[in-house]
C-alpha positions as CSV (number, residue, x, y, z in Angstrom):
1,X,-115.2,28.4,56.5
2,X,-111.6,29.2,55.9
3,X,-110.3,32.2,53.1
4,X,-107.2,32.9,53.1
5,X,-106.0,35.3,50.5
6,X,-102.0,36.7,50.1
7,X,-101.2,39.6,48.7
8,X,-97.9,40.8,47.2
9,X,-97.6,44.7,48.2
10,X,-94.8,45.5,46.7
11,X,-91.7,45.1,43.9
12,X,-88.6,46.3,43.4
13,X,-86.0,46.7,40.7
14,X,-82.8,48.5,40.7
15,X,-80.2,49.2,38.1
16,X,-77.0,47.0,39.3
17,X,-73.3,48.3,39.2
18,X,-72.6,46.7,35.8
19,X,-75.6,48.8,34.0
20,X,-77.7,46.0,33.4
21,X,-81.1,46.8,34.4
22,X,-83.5,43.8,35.6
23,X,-87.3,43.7,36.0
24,X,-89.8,42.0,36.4
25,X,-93.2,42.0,35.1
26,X,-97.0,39.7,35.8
27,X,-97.2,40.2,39.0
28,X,-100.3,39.5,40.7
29,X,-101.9,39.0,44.1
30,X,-102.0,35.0,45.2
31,X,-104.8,33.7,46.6
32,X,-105.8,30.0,47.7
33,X,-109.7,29.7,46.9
34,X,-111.9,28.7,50.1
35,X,-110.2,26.1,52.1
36,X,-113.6,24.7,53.9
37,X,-113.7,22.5,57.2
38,X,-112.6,19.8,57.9
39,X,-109.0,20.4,56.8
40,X,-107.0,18.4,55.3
41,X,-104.3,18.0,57.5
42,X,-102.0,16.3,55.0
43,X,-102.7,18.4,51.9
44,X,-100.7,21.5,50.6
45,X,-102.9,24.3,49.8
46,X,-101.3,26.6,46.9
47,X,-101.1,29.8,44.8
48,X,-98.6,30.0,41.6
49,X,-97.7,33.3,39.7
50,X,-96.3,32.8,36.1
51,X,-94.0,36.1,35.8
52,X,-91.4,37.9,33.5
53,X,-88.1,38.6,34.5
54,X,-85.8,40.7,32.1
55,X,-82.8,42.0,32.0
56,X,-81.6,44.7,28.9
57,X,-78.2,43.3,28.7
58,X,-78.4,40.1,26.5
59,X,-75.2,38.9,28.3
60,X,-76.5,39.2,31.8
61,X,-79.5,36.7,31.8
62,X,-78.3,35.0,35.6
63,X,-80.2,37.1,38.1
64,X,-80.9,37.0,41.8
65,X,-83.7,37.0,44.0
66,X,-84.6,38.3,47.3
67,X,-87.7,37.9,49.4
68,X,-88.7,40.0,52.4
69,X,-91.9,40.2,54.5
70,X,-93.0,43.3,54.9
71,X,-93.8,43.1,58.2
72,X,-90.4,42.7,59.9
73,X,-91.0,39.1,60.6
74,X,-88.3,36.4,60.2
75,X,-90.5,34.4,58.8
76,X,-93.3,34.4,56.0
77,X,-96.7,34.0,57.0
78,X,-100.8,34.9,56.5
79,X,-102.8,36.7,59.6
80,X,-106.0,37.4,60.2
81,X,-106.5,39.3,64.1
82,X,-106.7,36.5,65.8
83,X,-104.0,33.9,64.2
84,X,-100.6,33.8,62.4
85,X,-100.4,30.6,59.9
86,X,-96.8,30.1,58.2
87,X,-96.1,29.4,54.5
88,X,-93.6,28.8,52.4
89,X,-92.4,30.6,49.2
90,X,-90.9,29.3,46.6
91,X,-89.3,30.8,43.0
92,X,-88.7,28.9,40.2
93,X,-86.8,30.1,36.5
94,X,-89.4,28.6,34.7
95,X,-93.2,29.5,34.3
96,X,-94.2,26.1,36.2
97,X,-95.1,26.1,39.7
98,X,-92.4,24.2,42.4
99,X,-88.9,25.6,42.2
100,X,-86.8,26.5,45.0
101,X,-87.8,27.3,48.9
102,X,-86.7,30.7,49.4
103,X,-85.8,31.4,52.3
104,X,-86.6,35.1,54.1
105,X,-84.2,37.7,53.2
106,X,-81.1,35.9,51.9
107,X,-81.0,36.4,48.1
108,X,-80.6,33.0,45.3
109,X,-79.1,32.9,42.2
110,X,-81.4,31.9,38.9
111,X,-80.6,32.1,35.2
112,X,-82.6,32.7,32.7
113,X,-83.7,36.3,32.6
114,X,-85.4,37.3,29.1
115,X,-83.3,39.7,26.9
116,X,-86.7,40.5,25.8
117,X,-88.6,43.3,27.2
118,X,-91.6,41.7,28.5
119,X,-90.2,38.7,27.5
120,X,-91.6,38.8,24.0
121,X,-94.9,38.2,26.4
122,X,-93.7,34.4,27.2
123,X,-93.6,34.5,31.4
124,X,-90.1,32.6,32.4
125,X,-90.6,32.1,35.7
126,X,-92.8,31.5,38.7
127,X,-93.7,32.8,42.1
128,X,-95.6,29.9,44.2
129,X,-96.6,29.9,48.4
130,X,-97.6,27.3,50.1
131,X,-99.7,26.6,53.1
132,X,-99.6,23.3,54.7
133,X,-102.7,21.3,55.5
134,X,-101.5,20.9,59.5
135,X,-100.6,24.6,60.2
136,X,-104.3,25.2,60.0
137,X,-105.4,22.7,63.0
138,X,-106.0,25.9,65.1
139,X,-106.9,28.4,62.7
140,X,-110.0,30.2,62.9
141,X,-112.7,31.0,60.0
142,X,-112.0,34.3,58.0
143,X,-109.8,36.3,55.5
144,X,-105.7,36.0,56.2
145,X,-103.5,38.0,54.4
146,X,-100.1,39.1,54.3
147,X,-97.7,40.5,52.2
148,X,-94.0,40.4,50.9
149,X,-91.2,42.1,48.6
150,X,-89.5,40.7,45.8
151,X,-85.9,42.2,45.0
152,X,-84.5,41.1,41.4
153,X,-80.9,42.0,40.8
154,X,-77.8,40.9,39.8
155,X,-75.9,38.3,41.6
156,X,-73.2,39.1,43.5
């Protein structure tokens, strides 16, 4: 039996050099239920997070978006001790899952940030991983986890 579990450890916002502030807000860990033997070598095992972003400058709604691993690695992925598995994140500027692949620390642009604080509670965008089917050919039975930043700002 397979479990792998991700977990976001931690978020940043910053106030940018034009004094708009962004956030963001919904937040959770992502996990992809029990993934059970044999694999599915073809399929594409998921996790989606509808979220919030804001920003308190109603002319500012165009925001970016960095992701980092926190681990140092130049790549994302889930461990467990004895295996490293790769996945893929994605961000979309709408609350449905798919969107764009992002790729590890370069930032993309987005529009769409609320005016809203909290977004008048109506999530505007989404934070989805990925694990593919044939990345798991060697992977042993147990919990993976990992864990990555998310850096919303303004462009530029």
């Amino acid at each position: 039996m397979k479990i792998l579990r991700y977990t976001l450890l931690l978020l940043l916002c910053y106030s940018c050099a034009q004094a708009t502030d962004y956030q963001i807000s919904g937040l959770d860990d992502l996990t992809v239920n029990e993934i059970i033997s044999p694999i599915d070598t073809g399929a594409i095992y998921q996790a989606n997070n509808s979220v919030c972003v804001y920003s308190d400058n109603p002319q500012q709604t165009t925001y970016q978006v960095t992701i980092q691993p926190t681990n140092g690695s130049s790549q994302f992925n889930v461990s467990n001790r004895y295996h490293t598995i790769p996945i893929d994140i994605y961000w979309n500027n709408k609350s449905t899952a798919g969107g764009v692949l992002m790729p590890v620390n370069a930032p993309k642009a987005f529009s769409g940030a609320s005016n809203t604080d909290l977004c008048g509670h109506i999530d505007n965008a989404n934070l989805q991983f990925r694990l593919h089917g044939d990345k798991l050919n060697n992977a042993t039975g147990g919990l993976y986890q990992g864990s990555f930043m998310v850096i919303i700002g303004a462009v530029g």
